[in-house]
N, C-alpha and C positions, 0 to 999 in steps of 0.2 A: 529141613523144616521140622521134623520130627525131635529131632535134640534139641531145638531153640523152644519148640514147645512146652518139653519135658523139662529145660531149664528154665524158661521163663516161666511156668507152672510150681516148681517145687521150691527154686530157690526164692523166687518173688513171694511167695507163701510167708516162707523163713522169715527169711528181710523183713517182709511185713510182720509178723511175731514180733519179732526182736526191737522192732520199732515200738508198736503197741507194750509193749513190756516195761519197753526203757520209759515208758511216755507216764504210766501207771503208778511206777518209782517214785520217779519225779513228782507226782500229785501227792503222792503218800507222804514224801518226805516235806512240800510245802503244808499238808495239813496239819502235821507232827510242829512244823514250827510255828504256825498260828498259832495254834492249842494253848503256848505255852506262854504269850504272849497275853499283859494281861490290858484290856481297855482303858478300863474307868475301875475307877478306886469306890469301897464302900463308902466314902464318906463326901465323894464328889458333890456339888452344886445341881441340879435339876431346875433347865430354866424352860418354863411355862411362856411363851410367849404370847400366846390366847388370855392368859390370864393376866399379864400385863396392861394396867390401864395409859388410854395412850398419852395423858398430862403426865409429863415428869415432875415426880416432887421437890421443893427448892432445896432439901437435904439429904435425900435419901443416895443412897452409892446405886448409880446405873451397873449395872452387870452385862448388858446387853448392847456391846460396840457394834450389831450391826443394825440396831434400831437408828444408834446415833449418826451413823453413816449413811443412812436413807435421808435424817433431816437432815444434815448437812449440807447434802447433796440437792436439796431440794423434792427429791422423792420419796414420797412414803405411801403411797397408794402402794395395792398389793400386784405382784405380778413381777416379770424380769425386766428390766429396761430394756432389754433389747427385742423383748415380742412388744413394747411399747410402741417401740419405736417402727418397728414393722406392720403394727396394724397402720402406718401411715401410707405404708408404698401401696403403689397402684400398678396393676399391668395395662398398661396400651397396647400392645401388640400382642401374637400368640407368640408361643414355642416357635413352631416350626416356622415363621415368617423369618426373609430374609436378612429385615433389620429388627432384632427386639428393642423395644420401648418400656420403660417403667419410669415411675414419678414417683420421688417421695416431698411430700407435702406439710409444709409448715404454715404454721397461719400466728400472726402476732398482730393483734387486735385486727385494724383495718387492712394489714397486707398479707397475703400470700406469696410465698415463696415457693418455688417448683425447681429440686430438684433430676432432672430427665438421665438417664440412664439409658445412651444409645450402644449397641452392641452388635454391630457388624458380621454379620454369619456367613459373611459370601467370600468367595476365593478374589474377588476382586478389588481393587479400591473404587469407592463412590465418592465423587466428589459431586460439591454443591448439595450435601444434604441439607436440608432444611426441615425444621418441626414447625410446623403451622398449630396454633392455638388458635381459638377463637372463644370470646366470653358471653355471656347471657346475663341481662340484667343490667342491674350497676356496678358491673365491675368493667376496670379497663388497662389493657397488656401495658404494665413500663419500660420493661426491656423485652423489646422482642427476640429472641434468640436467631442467632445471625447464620447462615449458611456455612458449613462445616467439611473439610475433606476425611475421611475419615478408610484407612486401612485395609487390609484383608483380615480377619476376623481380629480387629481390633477395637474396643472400646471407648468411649467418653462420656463425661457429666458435660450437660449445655443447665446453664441455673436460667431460670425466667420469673419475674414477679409481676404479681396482680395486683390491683390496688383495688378495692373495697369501698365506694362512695356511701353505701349504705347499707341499714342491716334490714332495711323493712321488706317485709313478702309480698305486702299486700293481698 
């Protein structure tokens, strides 16, 4: 016990040095090749995109291919598509519950599209799951989403649409 100590004490020490040392090198000699590496040139472009007004001119030369790539694509509001797209999902269920539930939600004028995202947490399979909706107002279920056998901690999209008779609150 006393030599495994004495060994695991000095030479683990070492090891560790020698580790640490080699690791130090290693940084040194990546910052040495940064350094010399050079970015951007003096006489590079600097493009202002704040400053950019958002009408393109019928002549001017765009320099900015990812402005042009938001209208293409139909999006130019600011933000990522994909936290867009996320402020749509909804959770139904908790965490820790056996089956989780989320919904991501689309709406195109008068319909609603639902998304569901069932996620099975249990060791067993459950068959005959079914998602019950129920609507409020003037809206009313088109496809109800049909009863589902679903895995041991296996997953599925069930889609469901809504239909929208009107838009008034009264």
């Amino acid at each position: 016990s006393a030599l495994l100590k004495k060994t695991l004490l000095s030479e683990g020490k070492s090891s560790f040095a020698a580790f640490l040392k080699h690791i130090q090198e290693k940084e040194n000699k990546e910052k040495e090749s940064r350094e010399d590496v050079i970015t951007s040139q003096a006489d590079d472009l600097i493009h202002f995109r704040q400053l950019r007004s958002l009408t393109a001119q019928g002549g001017d030369l765009d320099l900015d291919d990812g402005s042009d790539l938001a209208r293409a694509t139909g999006y130019a509001d600011g933000g990522s598509l994909l936290s867009n797209e996320l402020s749509h999902v909804y959770q139904l269920s908790g965490f820790a519950d056996p089956v989780y539930a989320e919904a991501f939600v689309t709406v195109h004028d008068y319909d609603i599209l639902l998304e569901i995202l069932i996620i099975n947490r249990t060791p067993n399979t459950l068959a005959n799951l079914t998602v019950e909706l129920s609507t409020m107002g003037d809206m009313k279920i088109v496809e109800r989403p049909q009863s589902h056998t679903i895995g041991p901690l296996d997953q599925m999209t069930i889609r469901a649409s809504i239909k929208v008779s009107s838009t008034e609150t009264g």
